[in-house]
N, CA, C and O atoms as a Maestro MAE file, in Angstrom:
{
 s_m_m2io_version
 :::
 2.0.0
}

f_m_ct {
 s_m_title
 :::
 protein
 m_atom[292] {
  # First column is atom index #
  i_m_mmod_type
  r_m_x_coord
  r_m_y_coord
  r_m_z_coord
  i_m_residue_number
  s_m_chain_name
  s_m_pdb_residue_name
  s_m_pdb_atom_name
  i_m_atomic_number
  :::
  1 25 -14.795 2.859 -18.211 1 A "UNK " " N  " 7
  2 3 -14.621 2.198 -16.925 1 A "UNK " " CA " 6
  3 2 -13.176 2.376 -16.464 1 A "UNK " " C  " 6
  4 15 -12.306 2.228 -17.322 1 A "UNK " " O  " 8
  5 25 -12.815 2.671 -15.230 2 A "UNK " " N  " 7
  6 3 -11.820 3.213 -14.482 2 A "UNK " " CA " 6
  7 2 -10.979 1.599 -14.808 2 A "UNK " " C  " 6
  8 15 -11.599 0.731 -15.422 2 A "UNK " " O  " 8
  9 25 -9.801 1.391 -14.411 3 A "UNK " " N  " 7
  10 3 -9.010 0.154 -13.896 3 A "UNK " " CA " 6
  11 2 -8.856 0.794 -12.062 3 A "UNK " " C  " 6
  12 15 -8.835 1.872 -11.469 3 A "UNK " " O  " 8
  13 25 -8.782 -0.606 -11.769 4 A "UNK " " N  " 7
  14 3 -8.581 -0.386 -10.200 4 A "UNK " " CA " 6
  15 2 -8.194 -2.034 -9.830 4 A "UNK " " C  " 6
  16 15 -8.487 -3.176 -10.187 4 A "UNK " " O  " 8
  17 25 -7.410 -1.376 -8.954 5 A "UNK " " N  " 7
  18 3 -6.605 -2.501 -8.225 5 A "UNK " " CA " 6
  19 2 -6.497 -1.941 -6.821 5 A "UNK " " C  " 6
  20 15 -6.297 -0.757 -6.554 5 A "UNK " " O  " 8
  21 25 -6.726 -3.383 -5.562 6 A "UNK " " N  " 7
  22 3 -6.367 -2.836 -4.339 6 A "UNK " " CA " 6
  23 2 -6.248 -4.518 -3.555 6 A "UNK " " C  " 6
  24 15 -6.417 -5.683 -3.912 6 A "UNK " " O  " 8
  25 25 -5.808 -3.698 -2.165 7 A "UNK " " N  " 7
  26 3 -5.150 -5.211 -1.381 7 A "UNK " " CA " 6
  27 2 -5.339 -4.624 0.031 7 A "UNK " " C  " 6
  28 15 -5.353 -3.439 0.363 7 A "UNK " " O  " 8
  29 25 -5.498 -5.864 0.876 8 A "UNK " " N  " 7
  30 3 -5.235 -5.404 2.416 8 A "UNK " " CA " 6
  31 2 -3.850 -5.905 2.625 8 A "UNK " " C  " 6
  32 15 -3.225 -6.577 1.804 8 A "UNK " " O  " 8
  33 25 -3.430 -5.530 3.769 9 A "UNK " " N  " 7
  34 3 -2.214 -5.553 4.532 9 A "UNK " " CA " 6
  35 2 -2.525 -5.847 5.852 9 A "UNK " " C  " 6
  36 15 -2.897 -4.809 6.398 9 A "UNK " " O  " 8
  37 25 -2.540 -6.750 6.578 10 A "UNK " " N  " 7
  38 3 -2.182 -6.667 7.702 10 A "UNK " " CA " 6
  39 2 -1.275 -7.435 8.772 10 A "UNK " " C  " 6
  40 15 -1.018 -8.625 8.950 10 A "UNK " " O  " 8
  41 25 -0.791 -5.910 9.591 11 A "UNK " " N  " 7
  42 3 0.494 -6.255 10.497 11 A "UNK " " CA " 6
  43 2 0.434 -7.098 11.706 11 A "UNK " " C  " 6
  44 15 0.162 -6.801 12.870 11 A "UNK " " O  " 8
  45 25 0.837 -8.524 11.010 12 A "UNK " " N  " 7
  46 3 0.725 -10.012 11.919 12 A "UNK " " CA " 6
  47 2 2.027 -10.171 12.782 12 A "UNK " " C  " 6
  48 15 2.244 -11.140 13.510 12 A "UNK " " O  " 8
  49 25 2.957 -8.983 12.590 13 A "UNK " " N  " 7
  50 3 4.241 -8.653 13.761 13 A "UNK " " CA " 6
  51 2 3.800 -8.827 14.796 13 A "UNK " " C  " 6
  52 15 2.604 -8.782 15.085 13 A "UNK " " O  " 8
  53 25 4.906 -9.105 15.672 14 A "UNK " " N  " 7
  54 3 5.011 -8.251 17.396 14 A "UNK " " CA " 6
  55 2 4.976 -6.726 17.133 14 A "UNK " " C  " 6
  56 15 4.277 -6.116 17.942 14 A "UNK " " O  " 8
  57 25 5.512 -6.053 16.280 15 A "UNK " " N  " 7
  58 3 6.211 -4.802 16.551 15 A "UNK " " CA " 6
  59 2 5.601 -3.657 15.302 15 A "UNK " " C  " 6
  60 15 5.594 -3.947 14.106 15 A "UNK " " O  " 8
  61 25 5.247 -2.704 15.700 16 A "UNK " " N  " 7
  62 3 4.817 -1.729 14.339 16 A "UNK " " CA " 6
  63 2 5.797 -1.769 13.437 16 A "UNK " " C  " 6
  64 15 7.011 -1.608 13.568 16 A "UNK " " O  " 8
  65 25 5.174 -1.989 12.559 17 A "UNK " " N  " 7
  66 3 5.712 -1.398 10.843 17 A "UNK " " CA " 6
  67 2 5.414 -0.136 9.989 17 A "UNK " " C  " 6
  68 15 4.265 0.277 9.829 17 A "UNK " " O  " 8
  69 25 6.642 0.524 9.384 18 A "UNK " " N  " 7
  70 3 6.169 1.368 8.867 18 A "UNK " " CA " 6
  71 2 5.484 1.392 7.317 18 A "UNK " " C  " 6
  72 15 6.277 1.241 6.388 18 A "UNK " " O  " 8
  73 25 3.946 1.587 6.966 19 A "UNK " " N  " 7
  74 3 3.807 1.393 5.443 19 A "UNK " " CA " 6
  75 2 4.543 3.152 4.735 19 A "UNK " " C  " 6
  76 15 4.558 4.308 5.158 19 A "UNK " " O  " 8
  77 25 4.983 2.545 3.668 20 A "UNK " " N  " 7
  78 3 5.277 3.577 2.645 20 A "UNK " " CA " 6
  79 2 4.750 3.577 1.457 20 A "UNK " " C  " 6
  80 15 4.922 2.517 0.855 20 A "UNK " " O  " 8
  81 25 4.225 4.304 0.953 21 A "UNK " " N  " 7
  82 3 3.041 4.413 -0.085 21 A "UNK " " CA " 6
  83 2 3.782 5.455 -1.336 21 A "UNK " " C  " 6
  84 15 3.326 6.592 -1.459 21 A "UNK " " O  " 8
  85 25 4.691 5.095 -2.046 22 A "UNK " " N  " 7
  86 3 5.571 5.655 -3.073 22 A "UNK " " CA " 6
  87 2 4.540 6.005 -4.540 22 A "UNK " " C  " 6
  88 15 3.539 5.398 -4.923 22 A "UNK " " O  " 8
  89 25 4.981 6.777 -4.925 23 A "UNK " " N  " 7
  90 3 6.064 7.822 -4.655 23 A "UNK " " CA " 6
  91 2 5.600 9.210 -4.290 23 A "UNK " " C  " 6
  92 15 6.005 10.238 -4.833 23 A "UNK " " O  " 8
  93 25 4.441 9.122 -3.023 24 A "UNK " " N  " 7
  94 3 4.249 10.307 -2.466 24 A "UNK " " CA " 6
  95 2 5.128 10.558 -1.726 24 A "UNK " " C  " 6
  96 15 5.465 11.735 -1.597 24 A "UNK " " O  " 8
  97 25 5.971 9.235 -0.795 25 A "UNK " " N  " 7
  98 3 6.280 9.195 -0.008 25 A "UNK " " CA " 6
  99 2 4.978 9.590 1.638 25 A "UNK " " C  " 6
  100 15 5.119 10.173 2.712 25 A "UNK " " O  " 8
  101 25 4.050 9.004 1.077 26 A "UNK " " N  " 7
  102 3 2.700 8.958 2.314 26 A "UNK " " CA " 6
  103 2 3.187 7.879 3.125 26 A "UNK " " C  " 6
  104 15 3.249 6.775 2.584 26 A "UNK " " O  " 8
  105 25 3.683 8.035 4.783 27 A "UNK " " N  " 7
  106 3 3.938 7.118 5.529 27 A "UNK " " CA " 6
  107 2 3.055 6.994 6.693 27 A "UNK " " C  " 6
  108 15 2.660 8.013 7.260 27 A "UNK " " O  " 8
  109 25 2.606 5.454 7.220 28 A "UNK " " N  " 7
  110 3 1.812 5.274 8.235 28 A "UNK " " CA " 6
  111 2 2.521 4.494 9.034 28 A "UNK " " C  " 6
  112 15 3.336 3.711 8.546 28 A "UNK " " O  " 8
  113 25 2.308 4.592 10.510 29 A "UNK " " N  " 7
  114 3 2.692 3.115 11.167 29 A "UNK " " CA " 6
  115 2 1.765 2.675 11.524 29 A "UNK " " C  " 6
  116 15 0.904 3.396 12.027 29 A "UNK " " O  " 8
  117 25 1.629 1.576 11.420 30 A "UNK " " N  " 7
  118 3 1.042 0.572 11.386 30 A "UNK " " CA " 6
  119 2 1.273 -0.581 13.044 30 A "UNK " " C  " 6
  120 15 2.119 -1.475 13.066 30 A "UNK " " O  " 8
  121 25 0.435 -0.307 14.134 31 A "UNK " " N  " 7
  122 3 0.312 -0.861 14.767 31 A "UNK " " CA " 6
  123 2 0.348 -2.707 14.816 31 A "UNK " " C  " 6
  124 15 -0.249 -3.178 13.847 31 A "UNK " " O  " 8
  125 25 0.880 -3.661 15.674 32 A "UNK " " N  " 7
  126 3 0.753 -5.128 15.382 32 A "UNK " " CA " 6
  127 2 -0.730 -4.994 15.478 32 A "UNK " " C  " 6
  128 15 -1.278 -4.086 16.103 32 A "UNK " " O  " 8
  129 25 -1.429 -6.051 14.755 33 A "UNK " " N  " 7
  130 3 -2.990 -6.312 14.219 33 A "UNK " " CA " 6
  131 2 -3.215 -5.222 13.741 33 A "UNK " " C  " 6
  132 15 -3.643 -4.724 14.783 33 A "UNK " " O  " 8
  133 25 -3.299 -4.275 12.892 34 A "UNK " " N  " 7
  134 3 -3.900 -3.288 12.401 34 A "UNK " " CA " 6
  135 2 -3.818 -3.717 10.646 34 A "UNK " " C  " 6
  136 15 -2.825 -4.253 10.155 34 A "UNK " " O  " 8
  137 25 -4.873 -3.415 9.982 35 A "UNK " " N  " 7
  138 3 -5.090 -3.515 8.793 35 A "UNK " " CA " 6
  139 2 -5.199 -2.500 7.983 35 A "UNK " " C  " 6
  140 15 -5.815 -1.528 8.421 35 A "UNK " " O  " 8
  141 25 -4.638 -2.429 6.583 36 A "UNK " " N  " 7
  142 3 -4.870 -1.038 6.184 36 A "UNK " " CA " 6
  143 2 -5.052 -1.620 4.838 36 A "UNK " " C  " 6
  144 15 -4.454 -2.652 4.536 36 A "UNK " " O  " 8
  145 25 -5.880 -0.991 3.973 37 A "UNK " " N  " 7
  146 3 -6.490 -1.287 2.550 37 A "UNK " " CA " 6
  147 2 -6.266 -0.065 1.813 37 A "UNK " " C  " 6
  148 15 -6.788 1.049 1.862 37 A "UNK " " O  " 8
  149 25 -5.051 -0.745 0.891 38 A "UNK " " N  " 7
  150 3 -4.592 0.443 -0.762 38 A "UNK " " CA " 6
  151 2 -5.662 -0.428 -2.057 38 A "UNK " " C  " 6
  152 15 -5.988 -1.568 -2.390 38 A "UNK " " O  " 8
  153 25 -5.906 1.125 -2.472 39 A "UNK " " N  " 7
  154 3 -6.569 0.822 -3.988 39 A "UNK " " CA " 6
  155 2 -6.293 2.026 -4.701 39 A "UNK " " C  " 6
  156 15 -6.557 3.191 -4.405 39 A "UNK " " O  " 8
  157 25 -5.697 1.525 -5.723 40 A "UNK " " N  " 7
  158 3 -5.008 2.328 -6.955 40 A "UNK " " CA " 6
  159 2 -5.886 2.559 -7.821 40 A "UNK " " C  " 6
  160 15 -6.815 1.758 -7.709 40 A "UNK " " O  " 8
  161 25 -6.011 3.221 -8.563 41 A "UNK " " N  " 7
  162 3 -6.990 3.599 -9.751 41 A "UNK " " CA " 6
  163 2 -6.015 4.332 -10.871 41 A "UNK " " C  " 6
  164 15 -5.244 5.249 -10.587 41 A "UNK " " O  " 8
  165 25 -6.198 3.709 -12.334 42 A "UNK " " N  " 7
  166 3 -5.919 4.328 -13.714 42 A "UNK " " CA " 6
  167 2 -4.795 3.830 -14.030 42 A "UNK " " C  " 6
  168 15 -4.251 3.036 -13.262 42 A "UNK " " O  " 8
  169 25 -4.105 4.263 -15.454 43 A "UNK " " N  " 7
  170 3 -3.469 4.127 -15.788 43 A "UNK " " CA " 6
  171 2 -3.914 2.321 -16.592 43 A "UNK " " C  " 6
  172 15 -5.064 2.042 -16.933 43 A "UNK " " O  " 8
  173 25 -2.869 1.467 -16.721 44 A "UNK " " N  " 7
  174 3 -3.322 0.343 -17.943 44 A "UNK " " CA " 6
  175 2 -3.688 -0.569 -17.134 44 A "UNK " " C  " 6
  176 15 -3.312 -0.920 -16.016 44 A "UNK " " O  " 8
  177 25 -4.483 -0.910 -17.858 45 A "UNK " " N  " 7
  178 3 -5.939 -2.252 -16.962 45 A "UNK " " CA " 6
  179 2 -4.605 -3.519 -16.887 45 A "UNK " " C  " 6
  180 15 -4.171 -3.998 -17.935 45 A "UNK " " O  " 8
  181 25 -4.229 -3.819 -15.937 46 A "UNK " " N  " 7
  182 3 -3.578 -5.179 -15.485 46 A "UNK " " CA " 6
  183 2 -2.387 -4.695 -14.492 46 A "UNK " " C  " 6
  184 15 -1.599 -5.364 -13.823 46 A "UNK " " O  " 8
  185 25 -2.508 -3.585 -14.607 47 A "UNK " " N  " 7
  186 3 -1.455 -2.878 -13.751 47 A "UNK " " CA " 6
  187 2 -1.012 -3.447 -12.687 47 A "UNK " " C  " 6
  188 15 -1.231 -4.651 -12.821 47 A "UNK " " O  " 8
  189 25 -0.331 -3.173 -11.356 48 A "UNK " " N  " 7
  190 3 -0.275 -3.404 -10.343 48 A "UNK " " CA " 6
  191 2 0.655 -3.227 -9.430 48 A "UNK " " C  " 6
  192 15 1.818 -3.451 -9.769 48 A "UNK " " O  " 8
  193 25 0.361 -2.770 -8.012 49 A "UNK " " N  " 7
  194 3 1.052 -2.718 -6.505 49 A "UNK " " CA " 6
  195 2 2.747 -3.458 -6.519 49 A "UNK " " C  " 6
  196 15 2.663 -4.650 -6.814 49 A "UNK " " O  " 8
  197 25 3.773 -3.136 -6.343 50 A "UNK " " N  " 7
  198 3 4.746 -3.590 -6.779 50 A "UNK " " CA " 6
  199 2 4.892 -3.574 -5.146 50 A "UNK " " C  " 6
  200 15 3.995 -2.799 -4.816 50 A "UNK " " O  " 8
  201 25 5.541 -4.015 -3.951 51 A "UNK " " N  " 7
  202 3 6.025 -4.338 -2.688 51 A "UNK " " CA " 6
  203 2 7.038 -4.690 -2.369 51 A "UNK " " C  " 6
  204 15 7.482 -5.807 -2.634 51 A "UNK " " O  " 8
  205 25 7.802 -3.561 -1.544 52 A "UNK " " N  " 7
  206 3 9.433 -4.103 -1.004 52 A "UNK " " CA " 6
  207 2 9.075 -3.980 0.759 52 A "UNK " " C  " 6
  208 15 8.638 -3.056 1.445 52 A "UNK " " O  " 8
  209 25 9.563 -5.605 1.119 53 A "UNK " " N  " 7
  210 3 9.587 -5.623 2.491 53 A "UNK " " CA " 6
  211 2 10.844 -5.675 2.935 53 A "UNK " " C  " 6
  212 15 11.734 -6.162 2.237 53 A "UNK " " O  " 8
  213 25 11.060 -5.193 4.115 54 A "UNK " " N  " 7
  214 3 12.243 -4.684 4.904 54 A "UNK " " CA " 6
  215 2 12.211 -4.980 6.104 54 A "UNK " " C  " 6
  216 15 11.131 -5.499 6.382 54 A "UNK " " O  " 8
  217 25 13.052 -4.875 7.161 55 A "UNK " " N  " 7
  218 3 12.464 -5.285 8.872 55 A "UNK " " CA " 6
  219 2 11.541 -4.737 9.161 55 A "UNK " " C  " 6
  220 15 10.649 -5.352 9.745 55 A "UNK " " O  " 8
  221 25 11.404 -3.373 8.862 56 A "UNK " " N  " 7
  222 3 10.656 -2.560 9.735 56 A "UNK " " CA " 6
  223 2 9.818 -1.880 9.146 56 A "UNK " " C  " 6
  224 15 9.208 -0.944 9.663 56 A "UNK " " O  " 8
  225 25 9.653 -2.389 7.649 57 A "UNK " " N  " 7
  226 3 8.959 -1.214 6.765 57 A "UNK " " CA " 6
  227 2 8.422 -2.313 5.834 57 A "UNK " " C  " 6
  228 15 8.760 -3.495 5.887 57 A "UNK " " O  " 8
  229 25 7.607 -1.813 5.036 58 A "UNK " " N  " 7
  230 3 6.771 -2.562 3.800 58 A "UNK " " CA " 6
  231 2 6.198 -1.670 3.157 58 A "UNK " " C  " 6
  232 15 5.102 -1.158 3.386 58 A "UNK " " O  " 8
  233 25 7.384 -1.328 1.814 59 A "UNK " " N  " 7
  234 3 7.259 -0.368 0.815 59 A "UNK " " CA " 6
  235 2 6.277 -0.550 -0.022 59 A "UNK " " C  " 6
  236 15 6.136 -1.758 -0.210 59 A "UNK " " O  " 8
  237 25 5.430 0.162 -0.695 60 A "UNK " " N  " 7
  238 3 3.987 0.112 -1.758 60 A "UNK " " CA " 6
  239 2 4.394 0.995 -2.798 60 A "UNK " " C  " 6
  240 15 4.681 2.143 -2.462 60 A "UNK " " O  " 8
  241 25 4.473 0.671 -4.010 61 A "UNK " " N  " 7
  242 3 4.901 1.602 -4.892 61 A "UNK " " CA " 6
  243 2 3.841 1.220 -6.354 61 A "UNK " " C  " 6
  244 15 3.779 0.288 -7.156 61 A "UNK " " O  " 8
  245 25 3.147 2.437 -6.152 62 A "UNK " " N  " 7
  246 3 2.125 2.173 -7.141 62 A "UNK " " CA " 6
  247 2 2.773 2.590 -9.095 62 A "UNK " " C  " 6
  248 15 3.762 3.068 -9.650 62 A "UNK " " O  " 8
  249 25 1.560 2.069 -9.418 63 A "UNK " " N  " 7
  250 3 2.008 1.950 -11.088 63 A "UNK " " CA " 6
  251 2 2.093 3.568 -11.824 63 A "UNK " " C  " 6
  252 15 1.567 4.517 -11.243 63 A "UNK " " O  " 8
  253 25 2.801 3.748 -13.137 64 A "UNK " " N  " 7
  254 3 2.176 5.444 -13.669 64 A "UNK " " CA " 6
  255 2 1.021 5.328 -13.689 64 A "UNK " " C  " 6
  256 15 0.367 4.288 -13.613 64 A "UNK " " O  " 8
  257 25 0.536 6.786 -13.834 65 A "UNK " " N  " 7
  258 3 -0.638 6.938 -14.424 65 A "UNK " " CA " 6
  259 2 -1.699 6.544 -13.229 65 A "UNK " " C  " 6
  260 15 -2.898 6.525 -13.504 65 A "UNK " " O  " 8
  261 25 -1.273 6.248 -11.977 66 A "UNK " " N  " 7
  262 3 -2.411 5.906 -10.825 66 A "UNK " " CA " 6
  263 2 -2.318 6.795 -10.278 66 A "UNK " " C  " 6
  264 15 -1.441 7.659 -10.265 66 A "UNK " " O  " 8
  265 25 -3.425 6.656 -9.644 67 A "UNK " " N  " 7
  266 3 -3.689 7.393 -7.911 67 A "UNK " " CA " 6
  267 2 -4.156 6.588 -6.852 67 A "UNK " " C  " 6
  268 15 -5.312 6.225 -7.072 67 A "UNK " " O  " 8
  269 25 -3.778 6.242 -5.970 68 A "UNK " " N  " 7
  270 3 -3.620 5.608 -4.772 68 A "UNK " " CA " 6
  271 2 -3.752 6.256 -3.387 68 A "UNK " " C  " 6
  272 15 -3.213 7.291 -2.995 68 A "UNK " " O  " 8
  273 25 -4.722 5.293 -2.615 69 A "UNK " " N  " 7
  274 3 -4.979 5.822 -1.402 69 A "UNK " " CA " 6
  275 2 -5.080 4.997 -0.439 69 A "UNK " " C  " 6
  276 15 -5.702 3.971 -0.715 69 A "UNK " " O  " 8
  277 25 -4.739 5.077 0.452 70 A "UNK " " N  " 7
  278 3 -4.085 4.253 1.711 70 A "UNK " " CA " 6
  279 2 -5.446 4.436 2.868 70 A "UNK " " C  " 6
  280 15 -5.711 5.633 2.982 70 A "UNK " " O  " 8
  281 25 -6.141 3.753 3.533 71 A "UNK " " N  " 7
  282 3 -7.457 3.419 4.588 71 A "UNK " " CA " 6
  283 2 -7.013 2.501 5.342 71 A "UNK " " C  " 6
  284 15 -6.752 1.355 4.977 71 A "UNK " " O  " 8
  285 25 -6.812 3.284 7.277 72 A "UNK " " N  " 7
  286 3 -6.614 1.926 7.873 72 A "UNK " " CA " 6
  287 2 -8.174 1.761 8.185 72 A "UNK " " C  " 6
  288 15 -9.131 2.511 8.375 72 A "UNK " " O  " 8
  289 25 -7.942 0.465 8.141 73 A "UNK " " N  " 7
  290 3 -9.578 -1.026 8.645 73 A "UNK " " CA " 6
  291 2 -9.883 -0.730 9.938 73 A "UNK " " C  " 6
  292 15 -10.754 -1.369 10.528 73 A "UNK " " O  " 8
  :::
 }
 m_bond[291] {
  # First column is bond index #
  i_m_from
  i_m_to
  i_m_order
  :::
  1 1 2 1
  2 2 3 1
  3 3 4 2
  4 3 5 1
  5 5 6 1
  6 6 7 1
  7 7 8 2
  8 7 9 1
  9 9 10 1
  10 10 11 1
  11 11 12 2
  12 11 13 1
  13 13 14 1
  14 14 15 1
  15 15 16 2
  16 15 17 1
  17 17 18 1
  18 18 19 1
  19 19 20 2
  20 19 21 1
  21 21 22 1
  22 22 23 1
  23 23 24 2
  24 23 25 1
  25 25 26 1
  26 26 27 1
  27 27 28 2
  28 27 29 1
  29 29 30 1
  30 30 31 1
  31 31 32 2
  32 31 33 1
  33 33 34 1
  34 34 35 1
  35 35 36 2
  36 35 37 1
  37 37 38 1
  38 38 39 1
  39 39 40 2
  40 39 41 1
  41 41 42 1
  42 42 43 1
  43 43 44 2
  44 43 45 1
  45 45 46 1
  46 46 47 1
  47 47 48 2
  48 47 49 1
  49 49 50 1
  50 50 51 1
  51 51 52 2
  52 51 53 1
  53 53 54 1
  54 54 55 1
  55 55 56 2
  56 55 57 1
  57 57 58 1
  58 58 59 1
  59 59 60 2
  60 59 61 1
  61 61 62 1
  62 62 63 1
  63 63 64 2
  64 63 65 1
  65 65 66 1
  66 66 67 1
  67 67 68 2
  68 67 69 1
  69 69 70 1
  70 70 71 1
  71 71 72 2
  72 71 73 1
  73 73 74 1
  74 74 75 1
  75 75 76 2
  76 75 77 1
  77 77 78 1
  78 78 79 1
  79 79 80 2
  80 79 81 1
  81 81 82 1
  82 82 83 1
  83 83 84 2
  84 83 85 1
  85 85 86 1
  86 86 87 1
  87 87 88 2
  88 87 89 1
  89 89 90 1
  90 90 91 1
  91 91 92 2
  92 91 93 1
  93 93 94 1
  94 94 95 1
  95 95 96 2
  96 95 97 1
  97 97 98 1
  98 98 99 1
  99 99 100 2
  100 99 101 1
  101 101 102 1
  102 102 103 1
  103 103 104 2
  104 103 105 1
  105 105 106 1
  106 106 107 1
  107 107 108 2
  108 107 109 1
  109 109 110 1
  110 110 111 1
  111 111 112 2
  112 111 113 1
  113 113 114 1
  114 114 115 1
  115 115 116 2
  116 115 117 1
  117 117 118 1
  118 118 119 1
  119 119 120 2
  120 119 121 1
  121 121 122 1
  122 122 123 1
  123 123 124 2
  124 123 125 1
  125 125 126 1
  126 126 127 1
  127 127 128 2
  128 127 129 1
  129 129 130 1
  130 130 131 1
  131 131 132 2
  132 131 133 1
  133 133 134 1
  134 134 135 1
  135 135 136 2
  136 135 137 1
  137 137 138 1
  138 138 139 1
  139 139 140 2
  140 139 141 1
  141 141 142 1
  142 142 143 1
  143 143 144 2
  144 143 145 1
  145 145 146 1
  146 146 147 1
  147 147 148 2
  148 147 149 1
  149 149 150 1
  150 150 151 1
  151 151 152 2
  152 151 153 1
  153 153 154 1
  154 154 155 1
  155 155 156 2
  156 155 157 1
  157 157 158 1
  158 158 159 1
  159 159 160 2
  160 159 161 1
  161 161 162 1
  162 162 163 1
  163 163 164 2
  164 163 165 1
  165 165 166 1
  166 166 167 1
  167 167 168 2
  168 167 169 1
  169 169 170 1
  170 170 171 1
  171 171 172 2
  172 171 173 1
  173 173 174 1
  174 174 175 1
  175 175 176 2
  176 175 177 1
  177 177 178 1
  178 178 179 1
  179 179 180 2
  180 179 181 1
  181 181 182 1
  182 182 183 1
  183 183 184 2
  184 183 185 1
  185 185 186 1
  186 186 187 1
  187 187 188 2
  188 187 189 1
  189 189 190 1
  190 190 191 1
  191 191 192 2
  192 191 193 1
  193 193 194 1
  194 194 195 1
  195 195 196 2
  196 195 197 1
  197 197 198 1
  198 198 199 1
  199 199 200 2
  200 199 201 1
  201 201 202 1
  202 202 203 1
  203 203 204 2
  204 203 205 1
  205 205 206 1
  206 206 207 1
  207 207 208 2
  208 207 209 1
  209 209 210 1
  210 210 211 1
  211 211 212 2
  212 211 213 1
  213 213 214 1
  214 214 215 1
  215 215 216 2
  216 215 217 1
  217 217 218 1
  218 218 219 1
  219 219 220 2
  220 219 221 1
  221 221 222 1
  222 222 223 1
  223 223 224 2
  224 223 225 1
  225 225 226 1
  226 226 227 1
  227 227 228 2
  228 227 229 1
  229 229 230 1
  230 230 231 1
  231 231 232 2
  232 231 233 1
  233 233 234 1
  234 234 235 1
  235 235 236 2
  236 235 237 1
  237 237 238 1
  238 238 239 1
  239 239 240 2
  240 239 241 1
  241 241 242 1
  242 242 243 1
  243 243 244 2
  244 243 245 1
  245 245 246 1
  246 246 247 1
  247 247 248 2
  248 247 249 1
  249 249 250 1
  250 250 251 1
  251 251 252 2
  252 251 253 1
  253 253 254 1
  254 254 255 1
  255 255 256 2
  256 255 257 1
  257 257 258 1
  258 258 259 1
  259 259 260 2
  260 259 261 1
  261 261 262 1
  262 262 263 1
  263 263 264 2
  264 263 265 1
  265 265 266 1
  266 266 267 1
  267 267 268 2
  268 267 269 1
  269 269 270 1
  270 270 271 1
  271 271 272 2
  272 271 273 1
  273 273 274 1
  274 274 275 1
  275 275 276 2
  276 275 277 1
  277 277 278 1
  278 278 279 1
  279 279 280 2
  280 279 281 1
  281 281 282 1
  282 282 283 1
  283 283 284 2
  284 283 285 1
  285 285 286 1
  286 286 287 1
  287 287 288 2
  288 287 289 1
  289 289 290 1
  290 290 291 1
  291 291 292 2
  :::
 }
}
């Protein structure tokens, strides 16, 4: 059985944000109300999504050993 972990996000700003999805460096902006859903897969079962927020940005930096993929809602 795989491990997997995932979360929504959504941008409750006035103003777009940029998501960053590390360490592909995969970037989206993210419209105000827009939702976007990461889910990571592998690497050690308890793992997890580590998040740096900034003004204008809200960094995602997934665990080793994952793969991660970013879906806006």
């Amino acid at each position: 059985m795989k491990y997997v972990c995932s979360f929504v996000y959504t941008n409750s700003s006035p103003s777009a944000v940029l998501l960053v999805l590390e360490p592909w460096a995969e970037e989206v902006l993210l419209a105000p109300g827009v939702r976007a859903q990461l889910v990571g897969e592998g690497g050690l079962v308890g793992s997890a999504f580590e998040l740096e927020q900034l003004d204008d940005r809200l960094i995602v930096y997934a665990w080793p050993d994952s793969i991660a993929s970013l879906r806006i809602l």
